[in-house]
C-alpha positions in Angstrom: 20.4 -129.0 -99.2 23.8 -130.0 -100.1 26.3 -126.9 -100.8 29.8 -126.6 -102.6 30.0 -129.6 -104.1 31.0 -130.2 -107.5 29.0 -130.5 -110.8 28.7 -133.9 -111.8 30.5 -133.3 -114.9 33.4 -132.5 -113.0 33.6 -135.7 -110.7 33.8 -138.2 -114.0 37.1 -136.7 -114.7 40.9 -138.1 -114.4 41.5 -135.5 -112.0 38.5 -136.9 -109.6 39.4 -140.4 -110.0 42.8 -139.7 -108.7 41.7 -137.3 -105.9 39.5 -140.5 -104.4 42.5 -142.7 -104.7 45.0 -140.1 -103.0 42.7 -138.4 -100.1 41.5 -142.2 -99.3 45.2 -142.5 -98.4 44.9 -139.7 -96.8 42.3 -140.4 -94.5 44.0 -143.6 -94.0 47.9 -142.6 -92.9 46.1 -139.7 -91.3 43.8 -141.8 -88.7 46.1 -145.1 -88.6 49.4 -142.6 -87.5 51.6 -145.8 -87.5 49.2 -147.4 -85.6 49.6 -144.7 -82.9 45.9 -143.1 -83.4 43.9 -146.1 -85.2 44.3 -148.0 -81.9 43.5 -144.8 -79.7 39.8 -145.0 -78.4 39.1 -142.0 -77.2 38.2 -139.1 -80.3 39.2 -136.2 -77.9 42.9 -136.8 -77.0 43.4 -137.4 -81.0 41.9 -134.0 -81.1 44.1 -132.7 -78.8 47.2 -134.3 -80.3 46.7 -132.9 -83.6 46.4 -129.1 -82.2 49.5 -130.2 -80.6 51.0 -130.8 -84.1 50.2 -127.0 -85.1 46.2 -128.1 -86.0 44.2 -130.3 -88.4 45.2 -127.7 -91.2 49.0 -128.2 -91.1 49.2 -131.5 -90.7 51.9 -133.0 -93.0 50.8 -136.4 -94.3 53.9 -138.2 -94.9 56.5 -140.8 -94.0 57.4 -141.7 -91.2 55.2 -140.5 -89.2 52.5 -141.2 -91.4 52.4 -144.5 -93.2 49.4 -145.5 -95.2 47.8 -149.1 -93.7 46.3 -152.0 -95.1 43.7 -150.0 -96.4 45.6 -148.5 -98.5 47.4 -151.1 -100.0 44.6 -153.5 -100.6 42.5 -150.5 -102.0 45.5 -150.4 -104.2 45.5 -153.9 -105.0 41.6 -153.6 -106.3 42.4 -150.7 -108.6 45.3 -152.8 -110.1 43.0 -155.6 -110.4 40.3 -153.7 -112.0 42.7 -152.0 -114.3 44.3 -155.5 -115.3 40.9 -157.5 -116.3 37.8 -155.5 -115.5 37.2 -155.2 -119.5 38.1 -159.3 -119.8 34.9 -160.6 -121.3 34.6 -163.2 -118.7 34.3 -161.6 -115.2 36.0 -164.7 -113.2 39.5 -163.1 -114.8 38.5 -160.0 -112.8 37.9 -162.6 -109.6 40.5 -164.5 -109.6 43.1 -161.1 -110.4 41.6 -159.6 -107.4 42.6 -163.1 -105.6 45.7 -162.9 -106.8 46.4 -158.9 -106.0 45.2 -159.2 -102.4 47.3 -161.8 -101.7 50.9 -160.3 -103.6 49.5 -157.0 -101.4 49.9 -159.4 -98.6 53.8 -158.7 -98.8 53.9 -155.2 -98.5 52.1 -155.5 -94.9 54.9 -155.0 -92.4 54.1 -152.3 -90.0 50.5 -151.5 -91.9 48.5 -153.9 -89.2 46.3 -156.5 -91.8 43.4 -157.9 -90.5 43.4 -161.3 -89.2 41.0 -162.8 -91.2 42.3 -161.1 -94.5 45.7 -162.6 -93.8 44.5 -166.3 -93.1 41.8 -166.0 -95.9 45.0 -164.8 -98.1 46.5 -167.8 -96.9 43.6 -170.2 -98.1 43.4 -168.4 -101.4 47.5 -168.7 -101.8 46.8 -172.6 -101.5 43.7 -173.4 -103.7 45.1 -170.8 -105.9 41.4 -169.8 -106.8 38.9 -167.0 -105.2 36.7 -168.7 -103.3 37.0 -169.8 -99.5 34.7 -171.1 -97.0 32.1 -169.2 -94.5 33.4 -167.8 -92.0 31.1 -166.8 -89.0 33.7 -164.3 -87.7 34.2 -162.8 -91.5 32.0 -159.5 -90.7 34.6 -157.2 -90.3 35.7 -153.8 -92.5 38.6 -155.2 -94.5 35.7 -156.1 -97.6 34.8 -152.4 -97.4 37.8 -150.1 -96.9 39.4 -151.7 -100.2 36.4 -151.6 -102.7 35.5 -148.1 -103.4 37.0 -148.2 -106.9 34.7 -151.0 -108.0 32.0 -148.4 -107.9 34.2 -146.0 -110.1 34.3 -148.2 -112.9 30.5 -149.7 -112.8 29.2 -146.6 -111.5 26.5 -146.0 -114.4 22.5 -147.4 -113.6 22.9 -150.0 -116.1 26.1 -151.6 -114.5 24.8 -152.2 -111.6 24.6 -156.3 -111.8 28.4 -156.1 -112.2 28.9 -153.6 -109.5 27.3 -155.9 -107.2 28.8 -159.0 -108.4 32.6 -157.8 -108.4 31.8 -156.1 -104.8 30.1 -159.5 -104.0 33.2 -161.4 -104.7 36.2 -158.9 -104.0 34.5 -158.6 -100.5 33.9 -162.5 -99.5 37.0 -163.7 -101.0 38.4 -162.9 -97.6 35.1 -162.0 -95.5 32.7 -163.9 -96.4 29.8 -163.3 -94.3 27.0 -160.8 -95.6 28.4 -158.3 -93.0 31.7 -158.3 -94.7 31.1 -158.6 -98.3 28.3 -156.4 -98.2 30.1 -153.3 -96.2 32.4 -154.0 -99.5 29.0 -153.4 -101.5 28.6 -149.9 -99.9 31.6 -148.4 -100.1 31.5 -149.4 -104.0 28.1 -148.3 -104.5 28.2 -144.9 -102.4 30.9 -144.7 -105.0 28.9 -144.9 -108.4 26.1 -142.9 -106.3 28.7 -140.0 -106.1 29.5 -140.1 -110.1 25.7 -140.5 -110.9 25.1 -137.6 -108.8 22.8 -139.0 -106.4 21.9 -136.8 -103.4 24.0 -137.5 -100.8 20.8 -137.9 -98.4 19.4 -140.9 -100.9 22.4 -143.0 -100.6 21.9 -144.8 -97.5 18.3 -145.7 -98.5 19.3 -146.7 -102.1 21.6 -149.1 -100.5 18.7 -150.8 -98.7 16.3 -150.3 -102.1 18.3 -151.1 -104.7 21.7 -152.3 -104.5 20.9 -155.2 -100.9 18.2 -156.5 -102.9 20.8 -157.0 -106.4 23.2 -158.8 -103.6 21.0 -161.2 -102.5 19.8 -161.9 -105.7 23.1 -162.4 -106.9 24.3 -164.4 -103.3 21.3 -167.0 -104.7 22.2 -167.4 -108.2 25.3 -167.9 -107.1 24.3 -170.5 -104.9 27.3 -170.9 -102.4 26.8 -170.9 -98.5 23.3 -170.1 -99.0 22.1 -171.2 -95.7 24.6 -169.6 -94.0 23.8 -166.2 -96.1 20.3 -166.4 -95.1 20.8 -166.8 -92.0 23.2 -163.7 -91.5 21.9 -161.5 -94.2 19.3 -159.4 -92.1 22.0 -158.3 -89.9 23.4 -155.5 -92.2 19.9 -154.0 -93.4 18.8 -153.9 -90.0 21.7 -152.1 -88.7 21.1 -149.8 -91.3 18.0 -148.9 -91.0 18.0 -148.4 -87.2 20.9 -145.7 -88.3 18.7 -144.1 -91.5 15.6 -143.7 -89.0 17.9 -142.0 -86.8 19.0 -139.6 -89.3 15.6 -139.0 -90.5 16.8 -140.9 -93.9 14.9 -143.8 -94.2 13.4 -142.4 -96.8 15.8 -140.2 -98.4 14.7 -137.3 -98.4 16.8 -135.6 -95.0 17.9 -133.4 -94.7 19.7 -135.7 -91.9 19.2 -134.7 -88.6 22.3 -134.2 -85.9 21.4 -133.6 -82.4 23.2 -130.6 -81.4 25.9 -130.5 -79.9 28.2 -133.2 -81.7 31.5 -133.1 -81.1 34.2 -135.4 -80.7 32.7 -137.0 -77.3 29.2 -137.3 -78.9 30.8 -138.9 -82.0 32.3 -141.5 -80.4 29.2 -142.9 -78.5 26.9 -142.4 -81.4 29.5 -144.4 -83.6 30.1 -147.2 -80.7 26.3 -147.2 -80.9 26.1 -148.6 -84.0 29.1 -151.0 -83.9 29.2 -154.3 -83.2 31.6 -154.9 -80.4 31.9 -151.5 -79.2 34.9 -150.6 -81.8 32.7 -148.1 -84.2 33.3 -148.7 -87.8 35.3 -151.9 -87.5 32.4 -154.0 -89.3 31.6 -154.2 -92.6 28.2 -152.7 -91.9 29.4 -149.9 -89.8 32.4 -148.5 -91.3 30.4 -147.5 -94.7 28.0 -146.1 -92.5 30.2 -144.0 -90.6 31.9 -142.6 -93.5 28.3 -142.2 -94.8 27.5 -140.2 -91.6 30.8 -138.4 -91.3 29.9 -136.9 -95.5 26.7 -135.8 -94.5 27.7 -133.5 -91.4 30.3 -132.1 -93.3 28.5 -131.4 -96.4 24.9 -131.1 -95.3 23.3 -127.9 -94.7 21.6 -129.6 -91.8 24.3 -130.3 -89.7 24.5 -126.6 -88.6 27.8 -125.1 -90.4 27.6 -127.8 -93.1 27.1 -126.9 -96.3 28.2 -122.9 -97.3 31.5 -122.8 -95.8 33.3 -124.4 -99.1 35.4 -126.9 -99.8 38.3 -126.6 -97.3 36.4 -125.9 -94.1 34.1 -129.2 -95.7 37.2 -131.4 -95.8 38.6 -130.4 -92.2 35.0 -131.2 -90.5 35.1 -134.4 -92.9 38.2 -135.4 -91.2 37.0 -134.1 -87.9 34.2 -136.8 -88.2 35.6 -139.6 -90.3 39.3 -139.6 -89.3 39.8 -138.3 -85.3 37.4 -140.6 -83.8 37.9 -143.1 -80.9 36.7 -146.3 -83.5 38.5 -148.3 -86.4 39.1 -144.5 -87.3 42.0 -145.4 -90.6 39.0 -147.5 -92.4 36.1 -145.2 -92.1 38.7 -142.2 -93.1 40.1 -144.7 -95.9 36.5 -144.9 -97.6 34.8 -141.1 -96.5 37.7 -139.5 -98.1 38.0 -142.0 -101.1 34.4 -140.5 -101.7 34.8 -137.1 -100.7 37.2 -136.7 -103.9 35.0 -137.8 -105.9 32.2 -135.4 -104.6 34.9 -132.7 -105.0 36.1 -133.1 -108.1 39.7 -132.9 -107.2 41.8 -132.0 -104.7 40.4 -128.2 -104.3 40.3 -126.8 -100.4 42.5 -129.9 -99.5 45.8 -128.6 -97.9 48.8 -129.2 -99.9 50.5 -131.1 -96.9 47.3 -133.8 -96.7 48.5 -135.0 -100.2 51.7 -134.0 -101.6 53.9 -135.8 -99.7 51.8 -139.2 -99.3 53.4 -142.5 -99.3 52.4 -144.1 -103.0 51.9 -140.8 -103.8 52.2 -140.8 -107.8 51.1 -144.6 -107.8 48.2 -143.8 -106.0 47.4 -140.7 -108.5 48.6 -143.0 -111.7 45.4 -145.8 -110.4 43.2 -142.7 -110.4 43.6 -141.7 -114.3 44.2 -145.2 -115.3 40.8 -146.8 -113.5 39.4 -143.7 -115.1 40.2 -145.0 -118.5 38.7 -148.1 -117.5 35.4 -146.8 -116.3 35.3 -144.9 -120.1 35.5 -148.0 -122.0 33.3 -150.6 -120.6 
């Protein structure tokens, strides 16, 4: 059911890597807008703001208009973590280097809107100099998942899957840590390693559930921190998800997914404040994952009528259509959608030049790309 997208061969490359790490930027400068558009609610006037600015297709990506946000430079911050320790033989170097990268990152933040519970937990972290803080009831938001995608591009293979889930475990509840926050960072790094193994798309969301919730938790005991307050938030996030799944007809991953027809912008919006928390689709750590999730599968599924044969550059514009210009936390869901969408791609073919060439971090962003996939080639 799925159409145009690339062989698997061709999403383990360089060229790949740095297409997820540049077209994640993308989506995030492109649906933060300074702030402007993230904190817009309503999908249809973005809409009609960006056929103001000559259409989806000429939009030019770049300062100052077009800043990337926190997203950005946190999802930055894991790669350079990751690149810096992820072969160390003992993975609390990797822990405490992601602790220490999210907090430098914490400098670069004026005019990028942090979170508020990333910035105080980067304040904890800054004092006990370590990478562990304290539950936090209020730690279920999406700043766990919009940073972690790259931890899925270096364990992405079956067999790493214990250290997928531990890194995403830890990177995510360092500063959210609350199974709805730690364990939207799971997703976004295991959708990831799903889109290098090849998985079809319409088996990811119930993978998540099979496989990679049931890793966490083990993981979350071993571990042994917090454990009555895990247990007593953990069914949240699988429940959430598969309410969504059993909506798409995905439960049990076959699909193909079904979209009520129609669904545009106005029909996005109140399916996506549906499945929020608080009304703000795709501010959560269960939600924005899934949201991206959803956003992949209209543009690239054959049953989302017009998915599918159209090729890659009509793909990307309905991706952004339904990840980016929506009335929700629309910079994090387009930060991780689009980090995965150059993956599934295998580059940067049918993206206009003027979504990429002149992003902010531009040749940093593209330099993390080749260099995490060096990383992902050794371990």
């Amino acid at each position: 059911t799925m159409t145009s997208l690339a062989s698997v061969g061709s999403r383990r490359t360089a060229q790949a890597y740095s297409a997820a790490m540049l077209l994640s930027a993308c989506g995030d400068a492109m649906g933060y807008k300074n702030g402007e558009w993230e904190f817009c609610f309503d999908g249809s006037r973005l809409h009609a703001a960006v056929e103001r600015m000559g259409g989806l297709n000429n939009l030019n990506i770049t300062l100052p208009h077009f800043r990337v946000s926190d997203d950005t430079v946190m999802h930055m911050a894991t790669a350079k973590a990751l690149i810096a320790k992820a072969t160390a033989p003992d993975e609390e170097q990797l822990y405490l280097q992601l602790a220490r990268e999210y907090c430098d990152c914490m400098n670069y933040m004026a005019g990028r809107s942090p979170g508020d519970c990333t910035s105080f937990s980067c304040n904890d972290l800054i004092d006990t100099g370590g990478y562990k803080i304290e539950f936090n009831d209020r730690g279920g938001g999406c700043g766990g998942a919009m940073r972690s995608m790259c931890i899925g591009m270096v364990f992405w293979q079956p067999h790493q899957l214990k250290r997928l889930v531990s890194t995403a475990v830890e990177a995510g509840r360092m500063t959210h840590n609350h199974p709805t926050g730690y364990l939207g960072s799971l997703a976004s790094a295991y959708f990831a390693s799903l889109a290098l193994q090849g998985q079809p798309l319409e088996k990811w969301g119930a993978e998540l559930l099979q496989t990679a919730l049931p890793a966490a938790w083990k993981y979350v005991e071993e571990t042994g921190r917090d454990l009555a307050e895990n247990k007593r938030h953990w069914p949240y996030f699988s429940t959430a998800w598969a309410n969504y799944l059993r909506q798409r007809g995905l439960l049990d991953g076959r699909g193909p997914a079904q979209f009520k027809q129609p669904y545009g912008p106005a029909e996005r919006d109140a399916f996506y404040k549906s499945l929020s928390y608080s009304g703000w689709g795709g501010a959560s750590g269960h939600d924005a994952p899934m949201i991206a999730y959803d956003a992949l599968l209209f543009a690239c599924s054959a049953g989302s009528s017009g998915g599918g044969d159209e090729g890659s550059g009509e793909q990307w514009l309905r991706l952004c259509e339904a990840a980016v210009l929506h009335g929700g936390d629309n910079d994090s869901t387009g930060a991780i959608a689009c980090c995965l969408y150059g993956l599934l791609n295998g580059g940067l073919e049918g993206v206009p030049d003027g979504h990429h060439s002149g992003l902010e971090f531009r040749s940093e962003l593209a330099s993390l790309g080749e260099q995490l996939h060096q990383v992902s080639e050794q371990l």
